[in-house]
Every structure is written in structure tokens, then in C-alpha cells.
BALOBA-1460 file (C-alpha; in Angstrom, 3 decimals):
// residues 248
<rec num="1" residu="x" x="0.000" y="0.000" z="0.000"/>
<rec num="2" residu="x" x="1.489" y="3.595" z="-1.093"/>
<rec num="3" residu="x" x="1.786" y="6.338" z="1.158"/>
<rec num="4" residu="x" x="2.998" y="8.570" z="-1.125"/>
<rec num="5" residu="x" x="2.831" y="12.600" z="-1.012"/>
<rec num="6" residu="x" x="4.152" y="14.516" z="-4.026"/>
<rec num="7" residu="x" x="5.156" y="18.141" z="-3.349"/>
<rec num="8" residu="x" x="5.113" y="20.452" z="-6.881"/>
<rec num="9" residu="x" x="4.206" y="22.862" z="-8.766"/>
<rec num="10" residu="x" x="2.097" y="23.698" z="-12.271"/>
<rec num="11" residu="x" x="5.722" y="23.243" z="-14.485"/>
<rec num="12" residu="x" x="6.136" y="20.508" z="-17.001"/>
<rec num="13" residu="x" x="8.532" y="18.642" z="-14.567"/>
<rec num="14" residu="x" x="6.132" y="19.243" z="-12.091"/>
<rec num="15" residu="x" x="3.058" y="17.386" z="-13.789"/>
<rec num="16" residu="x" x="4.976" y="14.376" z="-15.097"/>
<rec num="17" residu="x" x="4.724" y="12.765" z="-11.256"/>
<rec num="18" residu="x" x="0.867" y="13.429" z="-11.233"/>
<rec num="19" residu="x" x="0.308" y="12.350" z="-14.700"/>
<rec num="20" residu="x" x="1.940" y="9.259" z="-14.126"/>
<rec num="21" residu="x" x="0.978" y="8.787" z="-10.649"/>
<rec num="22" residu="x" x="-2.714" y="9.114" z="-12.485"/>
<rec num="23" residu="x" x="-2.064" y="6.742" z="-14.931"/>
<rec num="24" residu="x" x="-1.408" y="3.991" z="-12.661"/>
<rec num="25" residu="x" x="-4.386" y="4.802" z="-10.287"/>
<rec num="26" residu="x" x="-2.047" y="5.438" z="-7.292"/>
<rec num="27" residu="x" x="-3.645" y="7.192" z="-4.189"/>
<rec num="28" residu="x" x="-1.533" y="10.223" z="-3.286"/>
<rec num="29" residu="x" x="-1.680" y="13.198" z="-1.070"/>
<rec num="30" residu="x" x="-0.209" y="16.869" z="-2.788"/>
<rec num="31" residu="x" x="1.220" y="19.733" z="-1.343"/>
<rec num="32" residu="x" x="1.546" y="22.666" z="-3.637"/>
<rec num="33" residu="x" x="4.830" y="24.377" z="-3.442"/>
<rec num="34" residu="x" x="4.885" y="28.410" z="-4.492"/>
<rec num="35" residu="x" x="7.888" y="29.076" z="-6.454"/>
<rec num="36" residu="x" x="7.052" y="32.609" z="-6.324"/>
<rec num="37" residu="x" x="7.453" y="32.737" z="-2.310"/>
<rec num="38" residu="x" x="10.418" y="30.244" z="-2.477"/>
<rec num="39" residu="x" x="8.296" y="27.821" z="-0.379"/>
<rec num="40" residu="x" x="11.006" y="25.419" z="-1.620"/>
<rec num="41" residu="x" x="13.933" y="26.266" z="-0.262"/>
<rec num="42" residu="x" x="12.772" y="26.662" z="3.110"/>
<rec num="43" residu="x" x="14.398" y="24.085" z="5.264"/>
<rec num="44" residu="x" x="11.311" y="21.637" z="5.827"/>
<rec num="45" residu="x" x="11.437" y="20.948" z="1.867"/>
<rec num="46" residu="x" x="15.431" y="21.081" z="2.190"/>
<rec num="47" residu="x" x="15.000" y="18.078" z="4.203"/>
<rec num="48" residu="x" x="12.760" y="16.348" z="1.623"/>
<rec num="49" residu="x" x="14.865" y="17.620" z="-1.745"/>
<rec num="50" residu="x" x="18.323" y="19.281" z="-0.682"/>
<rec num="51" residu="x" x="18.377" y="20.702" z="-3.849"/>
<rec num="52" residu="x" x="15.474" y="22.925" z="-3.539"/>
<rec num="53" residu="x" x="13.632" y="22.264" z="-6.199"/>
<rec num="54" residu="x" x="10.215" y="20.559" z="-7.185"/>
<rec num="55" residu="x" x="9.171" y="17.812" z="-7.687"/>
<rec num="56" residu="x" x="9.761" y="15.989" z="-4.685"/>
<rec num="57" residu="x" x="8.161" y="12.913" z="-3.285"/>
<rec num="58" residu="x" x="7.710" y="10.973" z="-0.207"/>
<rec num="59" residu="x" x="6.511" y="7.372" z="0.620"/>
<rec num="60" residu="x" x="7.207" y="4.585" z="3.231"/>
<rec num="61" residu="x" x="9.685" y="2.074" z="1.479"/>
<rec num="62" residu="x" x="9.375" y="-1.690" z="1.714"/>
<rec num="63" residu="x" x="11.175" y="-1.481" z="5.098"/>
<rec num="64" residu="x" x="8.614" y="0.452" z="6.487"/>
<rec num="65" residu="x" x="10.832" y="3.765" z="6.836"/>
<rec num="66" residu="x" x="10.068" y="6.816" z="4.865"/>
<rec num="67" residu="x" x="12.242" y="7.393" z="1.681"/>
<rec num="68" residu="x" x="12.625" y="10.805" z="-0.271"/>
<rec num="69" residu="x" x="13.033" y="10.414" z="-3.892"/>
<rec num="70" residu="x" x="13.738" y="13.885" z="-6.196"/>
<rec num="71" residu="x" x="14.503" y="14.817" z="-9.761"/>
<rec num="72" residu="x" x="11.373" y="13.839" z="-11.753"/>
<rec num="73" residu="x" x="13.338" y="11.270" z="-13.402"/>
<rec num="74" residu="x" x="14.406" y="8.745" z="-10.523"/>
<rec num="75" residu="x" x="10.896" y="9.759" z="-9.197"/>
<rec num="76" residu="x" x="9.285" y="8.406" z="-12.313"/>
<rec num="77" residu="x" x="11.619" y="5.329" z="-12.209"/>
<rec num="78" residu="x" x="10.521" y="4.382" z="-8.433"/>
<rec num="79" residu="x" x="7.069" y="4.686" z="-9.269"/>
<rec num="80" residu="x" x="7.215" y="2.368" z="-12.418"/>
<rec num="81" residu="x" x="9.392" y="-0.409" z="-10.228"/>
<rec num="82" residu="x" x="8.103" y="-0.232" z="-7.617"/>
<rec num="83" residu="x" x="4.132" y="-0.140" z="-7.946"/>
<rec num="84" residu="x" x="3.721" y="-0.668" z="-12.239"/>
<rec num="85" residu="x" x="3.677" y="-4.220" z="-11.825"/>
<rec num="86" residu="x" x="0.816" y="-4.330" z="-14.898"/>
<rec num="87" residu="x" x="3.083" y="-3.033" z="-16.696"/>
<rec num="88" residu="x" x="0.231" y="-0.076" z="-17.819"/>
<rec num="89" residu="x" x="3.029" y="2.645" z="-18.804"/>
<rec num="90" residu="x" x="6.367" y="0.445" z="-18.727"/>
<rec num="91" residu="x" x="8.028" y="-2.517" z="-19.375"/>
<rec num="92" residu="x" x="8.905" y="-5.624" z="-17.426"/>
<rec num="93" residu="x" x="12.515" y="-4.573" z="-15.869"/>
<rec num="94" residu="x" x="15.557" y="-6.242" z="-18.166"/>
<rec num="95" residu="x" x="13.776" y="-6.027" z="-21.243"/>
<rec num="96" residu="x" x="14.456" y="-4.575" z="-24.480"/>
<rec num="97" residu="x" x="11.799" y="-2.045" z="-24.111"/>
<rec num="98" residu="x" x="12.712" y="-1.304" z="-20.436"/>
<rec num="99" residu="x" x="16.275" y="0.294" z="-21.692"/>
<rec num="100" residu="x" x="14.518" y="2.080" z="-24.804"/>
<rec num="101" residu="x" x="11.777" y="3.557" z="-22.306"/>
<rec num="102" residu="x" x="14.838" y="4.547" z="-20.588"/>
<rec num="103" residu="x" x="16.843" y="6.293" z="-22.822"/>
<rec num="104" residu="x" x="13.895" y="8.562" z="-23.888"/>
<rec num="105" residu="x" x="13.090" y="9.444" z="-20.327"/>
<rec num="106" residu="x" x="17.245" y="10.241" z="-19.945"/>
<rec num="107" residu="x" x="17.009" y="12.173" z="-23.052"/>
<rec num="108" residu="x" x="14.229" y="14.188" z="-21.897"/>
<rec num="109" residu="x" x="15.717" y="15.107" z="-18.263"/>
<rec num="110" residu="x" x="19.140" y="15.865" z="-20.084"/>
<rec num="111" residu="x" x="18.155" y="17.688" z="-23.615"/>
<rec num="112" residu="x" x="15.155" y="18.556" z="-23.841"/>
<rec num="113" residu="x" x="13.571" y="19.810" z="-20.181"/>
<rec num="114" residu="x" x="17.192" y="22.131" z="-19.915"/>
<rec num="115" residu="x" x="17.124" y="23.283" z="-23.646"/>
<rec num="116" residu="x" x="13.510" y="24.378" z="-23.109"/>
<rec num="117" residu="x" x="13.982" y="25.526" z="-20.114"/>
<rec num="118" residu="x" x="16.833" y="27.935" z="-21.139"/>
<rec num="119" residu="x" x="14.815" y="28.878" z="-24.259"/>
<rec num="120" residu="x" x="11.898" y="29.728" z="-22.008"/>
<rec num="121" residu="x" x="14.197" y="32.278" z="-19.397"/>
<rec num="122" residu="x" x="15.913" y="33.716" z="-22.369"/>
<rec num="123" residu="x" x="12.824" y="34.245" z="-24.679"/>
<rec num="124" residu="x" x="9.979" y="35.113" z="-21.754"/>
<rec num="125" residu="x" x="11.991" y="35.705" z="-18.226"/>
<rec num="126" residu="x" x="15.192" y="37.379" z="-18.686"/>
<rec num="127" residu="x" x="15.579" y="41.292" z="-18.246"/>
<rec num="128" residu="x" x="16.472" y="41.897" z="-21.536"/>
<rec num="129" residu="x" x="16.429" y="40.417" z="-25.230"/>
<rec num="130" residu="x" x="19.551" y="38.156" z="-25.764"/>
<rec num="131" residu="x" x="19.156" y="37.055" z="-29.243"/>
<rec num="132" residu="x" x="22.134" y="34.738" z="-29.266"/>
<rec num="133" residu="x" x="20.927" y="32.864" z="-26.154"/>
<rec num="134" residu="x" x="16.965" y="32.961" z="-27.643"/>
<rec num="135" residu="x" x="18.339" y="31.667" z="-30.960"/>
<rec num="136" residu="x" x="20.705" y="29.188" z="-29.343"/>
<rec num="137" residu="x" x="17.973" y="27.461" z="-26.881"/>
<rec num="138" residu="x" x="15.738" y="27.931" z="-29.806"/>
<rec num="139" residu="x" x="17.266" y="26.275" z="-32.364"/>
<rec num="140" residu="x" x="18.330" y="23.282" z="-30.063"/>
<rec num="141" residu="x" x="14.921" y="23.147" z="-29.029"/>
<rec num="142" residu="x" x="13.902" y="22.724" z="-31.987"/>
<rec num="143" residu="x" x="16.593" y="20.222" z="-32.989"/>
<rec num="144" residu="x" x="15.074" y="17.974" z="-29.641"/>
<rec num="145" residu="x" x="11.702" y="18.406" z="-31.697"/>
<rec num="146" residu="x" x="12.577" y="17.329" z="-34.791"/>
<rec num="147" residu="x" x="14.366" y="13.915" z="-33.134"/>
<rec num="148" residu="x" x="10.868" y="13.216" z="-31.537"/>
<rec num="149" residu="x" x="8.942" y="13.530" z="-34.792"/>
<rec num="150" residu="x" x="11.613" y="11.609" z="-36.365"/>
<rec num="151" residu="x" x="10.752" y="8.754" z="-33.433"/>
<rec num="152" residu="x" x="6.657" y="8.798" z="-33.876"/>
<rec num="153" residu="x" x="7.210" y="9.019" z="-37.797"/>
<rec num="154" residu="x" x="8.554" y="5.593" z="-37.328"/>
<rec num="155" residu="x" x="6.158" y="4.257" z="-34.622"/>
<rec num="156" residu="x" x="3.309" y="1.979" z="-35.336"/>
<rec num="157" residu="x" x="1.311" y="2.542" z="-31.791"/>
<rec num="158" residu="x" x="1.836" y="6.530" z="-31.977"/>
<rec num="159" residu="x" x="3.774" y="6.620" z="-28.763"/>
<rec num="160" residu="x" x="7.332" y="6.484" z="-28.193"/>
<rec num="161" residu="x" x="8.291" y="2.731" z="-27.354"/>
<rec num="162" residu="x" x="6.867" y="-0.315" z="-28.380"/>
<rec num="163" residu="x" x="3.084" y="-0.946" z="-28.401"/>
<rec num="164" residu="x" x="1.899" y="1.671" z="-25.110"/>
<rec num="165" residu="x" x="2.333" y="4.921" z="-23.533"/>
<rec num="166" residu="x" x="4.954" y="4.768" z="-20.697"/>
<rec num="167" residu="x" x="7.019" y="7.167" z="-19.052"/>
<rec num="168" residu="x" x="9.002" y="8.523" z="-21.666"/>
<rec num="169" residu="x" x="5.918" y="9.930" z="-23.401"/>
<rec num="170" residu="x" x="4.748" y="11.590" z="-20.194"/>
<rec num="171" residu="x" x="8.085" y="13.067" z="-19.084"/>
<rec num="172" residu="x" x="8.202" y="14.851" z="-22.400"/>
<rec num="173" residu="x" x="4.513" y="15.844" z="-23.102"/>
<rec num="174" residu="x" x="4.592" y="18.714" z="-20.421"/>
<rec num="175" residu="x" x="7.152" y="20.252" z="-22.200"/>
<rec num="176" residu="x" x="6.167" y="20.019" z="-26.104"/>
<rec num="177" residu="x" x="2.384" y="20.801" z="-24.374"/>
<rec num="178" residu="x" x="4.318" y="24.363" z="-23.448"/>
<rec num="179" residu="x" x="6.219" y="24.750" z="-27.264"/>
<rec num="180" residu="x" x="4.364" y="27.851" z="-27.891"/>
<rec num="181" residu="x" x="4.985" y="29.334" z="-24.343"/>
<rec num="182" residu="x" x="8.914" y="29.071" z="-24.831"/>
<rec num="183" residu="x" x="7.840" y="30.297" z="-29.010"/>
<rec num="184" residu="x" x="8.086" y="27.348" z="-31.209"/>
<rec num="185" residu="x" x="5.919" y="26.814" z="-33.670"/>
<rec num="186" residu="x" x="4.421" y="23.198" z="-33.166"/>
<rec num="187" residu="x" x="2.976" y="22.886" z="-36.802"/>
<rec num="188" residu="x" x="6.451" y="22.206" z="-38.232"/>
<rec num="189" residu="x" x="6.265" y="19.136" z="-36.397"/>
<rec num="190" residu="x" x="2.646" y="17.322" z="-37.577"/>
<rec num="191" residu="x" x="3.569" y="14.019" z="-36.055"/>
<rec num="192" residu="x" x="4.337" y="15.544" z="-32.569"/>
<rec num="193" residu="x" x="1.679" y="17.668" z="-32.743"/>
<rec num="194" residu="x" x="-0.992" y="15.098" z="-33.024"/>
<rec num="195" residu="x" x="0.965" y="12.991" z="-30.348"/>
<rec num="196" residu="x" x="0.179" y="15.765" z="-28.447"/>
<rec num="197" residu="x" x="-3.393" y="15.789" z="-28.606"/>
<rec num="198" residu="x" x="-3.572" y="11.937" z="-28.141"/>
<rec num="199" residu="x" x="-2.371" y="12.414" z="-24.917"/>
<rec num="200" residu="x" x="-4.567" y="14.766" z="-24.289"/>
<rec num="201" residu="x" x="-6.793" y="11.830" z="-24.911"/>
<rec num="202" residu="x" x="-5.888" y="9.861" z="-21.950"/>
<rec num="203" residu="x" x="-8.061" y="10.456" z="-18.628"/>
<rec num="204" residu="x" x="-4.620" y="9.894" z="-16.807"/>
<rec num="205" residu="x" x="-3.324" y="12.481" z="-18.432"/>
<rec num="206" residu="x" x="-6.135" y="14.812" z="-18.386"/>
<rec num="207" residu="x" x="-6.640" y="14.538" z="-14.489"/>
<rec num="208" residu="x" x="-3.093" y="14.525" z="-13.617"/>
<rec num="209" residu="x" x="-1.622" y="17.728" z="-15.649"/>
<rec num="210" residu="x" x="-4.310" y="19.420" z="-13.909"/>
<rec num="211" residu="x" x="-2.261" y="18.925" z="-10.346"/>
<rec num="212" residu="x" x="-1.614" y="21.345" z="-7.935"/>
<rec num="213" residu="x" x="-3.297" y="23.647" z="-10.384"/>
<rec num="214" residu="x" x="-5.163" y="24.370" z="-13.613"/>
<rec num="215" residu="x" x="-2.935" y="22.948" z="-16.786"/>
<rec num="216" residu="x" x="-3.290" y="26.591" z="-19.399"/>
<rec num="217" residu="x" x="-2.670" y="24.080" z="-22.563"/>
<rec num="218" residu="x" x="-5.523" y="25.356" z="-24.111"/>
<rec num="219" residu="x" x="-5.349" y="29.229" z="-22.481"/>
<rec num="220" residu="x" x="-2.232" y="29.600" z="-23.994"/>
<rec num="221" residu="x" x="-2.917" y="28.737" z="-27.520"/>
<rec num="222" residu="x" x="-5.384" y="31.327" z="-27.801"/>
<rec num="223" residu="x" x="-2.921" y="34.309" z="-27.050"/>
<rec num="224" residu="x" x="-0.844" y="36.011" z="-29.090"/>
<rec num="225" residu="x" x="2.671" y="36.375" z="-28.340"/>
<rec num="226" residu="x" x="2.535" y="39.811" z="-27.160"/>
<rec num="227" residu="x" x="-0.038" y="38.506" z="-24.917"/>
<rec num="228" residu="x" x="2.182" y="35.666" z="-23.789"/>
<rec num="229" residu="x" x="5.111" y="38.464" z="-23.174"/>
<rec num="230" residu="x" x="2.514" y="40.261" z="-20.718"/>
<rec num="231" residu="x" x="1.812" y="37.414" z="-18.841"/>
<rec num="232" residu="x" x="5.428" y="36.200" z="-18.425"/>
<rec num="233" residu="x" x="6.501" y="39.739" z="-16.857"/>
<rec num="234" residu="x" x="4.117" y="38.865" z="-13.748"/>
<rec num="235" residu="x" x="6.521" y="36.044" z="-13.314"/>
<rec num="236" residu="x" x="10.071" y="37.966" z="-14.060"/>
<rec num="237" residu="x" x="10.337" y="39.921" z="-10.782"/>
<rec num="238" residu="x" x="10.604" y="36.719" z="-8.633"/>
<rec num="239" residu="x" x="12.385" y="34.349" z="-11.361"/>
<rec num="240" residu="x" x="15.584" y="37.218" z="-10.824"/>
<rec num="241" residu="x" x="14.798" y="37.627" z="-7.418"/>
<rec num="242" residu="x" x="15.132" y="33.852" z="-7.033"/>
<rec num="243" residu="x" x="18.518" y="33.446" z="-9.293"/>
<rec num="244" residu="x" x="20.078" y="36.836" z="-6.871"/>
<rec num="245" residu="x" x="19.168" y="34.674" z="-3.901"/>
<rec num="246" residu="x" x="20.925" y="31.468" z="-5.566"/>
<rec num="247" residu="x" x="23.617" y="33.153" z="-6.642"/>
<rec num="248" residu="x" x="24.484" y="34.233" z="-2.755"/>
């Protein structure tokens, strides 16, 4: 029996763990964390994720003492070992599929979630327009794109690996759900885009990306991009107040 309690925030790394934890029908308790008040680096979350950020995650272990996992990666991992045994959204551990479901979900917390997220503060957060660093993050960004269309082109299921959904699709849809946030045009990628949408499919999916808060998908494709500049300056104040007090 899980006792698990996930601590995040509305961000694409932050939705993966509910998604998932949706998609397997896991009972879980949620504590939102405010990035805007730094709820999480005060020491109680410190103790949870001594890297301050979210998402974090608690549960009692299989020796009956609580264990801390962090980094929505290994978080994703525990959850599929320990409590996928269906195998809904993985594969059985040692298979071929297991290591392919693998390197996606590697790929993703090493190229994609960083490039993004560095196109995203450049493009919508920083204090002034750095073309180099928006055309840099953007191009890469897009690069990371094009090897996922690439991937579904080929795919006979429409998801990443093998003949299901599993992690690897989840722990990238947050972020390609937010391509026209960090300005990337998701038409030049047809296959990703309607991978998209089929997740959007999924009641999993649709509960969980909804967790601690209202998922804008949909809000955001509506706006224009001046309109998306407006509403990223309400978050600019405290995203260089934060990197002043991490720089310290």
C-alpha cells in the first residue's frame, strides 16, 4: 500500500509525477509548493529535496521507513518499479523495451527539459532580449523536436516505445504541451503535434496535468505572443529575485 505525497508545482517537470501517478491509479496526497514565495527552499522541503527544487516525493519504502526520492526522473523510475507491476506505462525490468523507455526518459531530463527551459528564461523571463541565447535554446529546441517527430514518424502505436504509452511519453509531453509558451511553432512538427493531442486523450493524463493547479494548454494557444510576453513579466520579478538569492 502507497503512502505517497508529491510536493510540486504547475511546471512541465512538475506534472509528469501526477500524470503518471494518475495513470497507474495510485492514491496520493499533494502539497503545492509556491515558487514565487520560495516555499522550496525553506528548510522543511530542504530536508525532503536538498536541492530545492520541485518535484519531490515521499513514501514509506518496503522497510517500512520513509524514503525521499527527487529529480522527476528517478521519481518516475521508483514509481514504475516499484508499484507498475501491470506493466500499464512500462516494461517488465531487463527487457528490451525497459532500456529504450529509458533512454527517452534520460534524453528528456538531459536535452530537452534544460534546452527548453533555457529557451523559455531567455525568450519570456530574462531582463532583456539576448538574441544569441533565444536563438541558441531555440534552435536546439527545436533540434530535440525534430528527433521526436523523427521517433513517432517511425512508430506503429503513436507513442514512443513499443506498443503503449509509458514514461518517456509523459516526461516529455509537459514540455512540447508548453512549445508555444517558450515560441516554437508546433505545426512544423505534424507528427508531434498530433501525439500531443492523443495524450490529451488519456483520462490519466487529463486529471493529472491538472495537479496542484489548472494545466493553461488550451489558455495559452489562444494568445498572441505579445499577450504571452505580458503574462510572463508577472513572473520575471521573482524568477531574478530567485537566481540573486541562488547566486548568494
Amino acid at each position: 500500500m502507497s503512502d505517497i505525497h508529491l510536493y510540486t508545482a504547475q511546471t512541465p517537470n512538475g506534472t509528469k509525477i501526477s500524470i503518471l501517478l494518475e495513470e497507474l491509479g495510485l492514491p496520493y496526497k499533494v502539497t503545492a509548493i509556491e515558487l514565487s514565495k520560495n516555499t522550496q527552499k525553506e528548510p522543511w522541503f530542504l530536508e525532503i529535496n536538498p536541492n530545492g527544487r520541485i518535484p519531490a516525493l515521499t513514501d514509506t519504502f518496503t522497510d517500512g521507513k520513509p524514503i525521499s526520492l527527487f529529480e522527476s526522473g528517478s521519481i518516475m523510475q521508483y514509481l514504475t518499479d516499484r508499484y507498475d507491476t501491470e506493466h500499464k506505462v512500462s516494461y517488465p525490468k531487463g527487457s528490451r523495451e525497459y532500456y529504450e523507455v529509458n533512454n527517452w526518459l534520460m534524453w528528456q531530463m538531459g536535452g530537452l527539459g534544460p534546452m527548453q527551459g533555457q529557451l523559455n528564461h531567455f525568450n519570456r523571463y530574462a531582463p532583456e532580449k539576448i538574441e544569441y541565447g533565444i536563438n541558441r535554446y531555440k534552435n536546439e529546441t527545436r533540434r530535440l523536436y525534430r528527433t521526436l517527430e523523427t521517433q513517432l514518424k517511425s512508430s506503429t502505436s503513436g507513442y514512443l516505445v513499443g506498443d503503449r504509452c509509458t514514461s518517456a511519453d509523459i516526461a516529455s509531453w509537459g514540455w512540447v504541451a508548453a512549445a508555444k509558451w517558450a515560441g516554437i511553432d508546433i505545426s512544423e512538427f505534424p507528427e508531434l503535434g498530433k501525439w500531443v493531442q492523443r495524450m490529451l486523450q488519456r483520462p490519466g493524463l487529463e486529471k493529472g496535468r491538472h495537479v496542484p493547479s489548472k494545466h493553461n494548454y488550451e489558455d495559452i494557444q489562444q494568445l498572441t505572443e505579445e499577450k504571452i510576453d505580458e503574462r510572463a513579466a508577472a513572473a520575471r520579478k521573482w524568477v531574478q529575485e530567485g537566481m540573486k538569492a541562488d547566486a548568494k
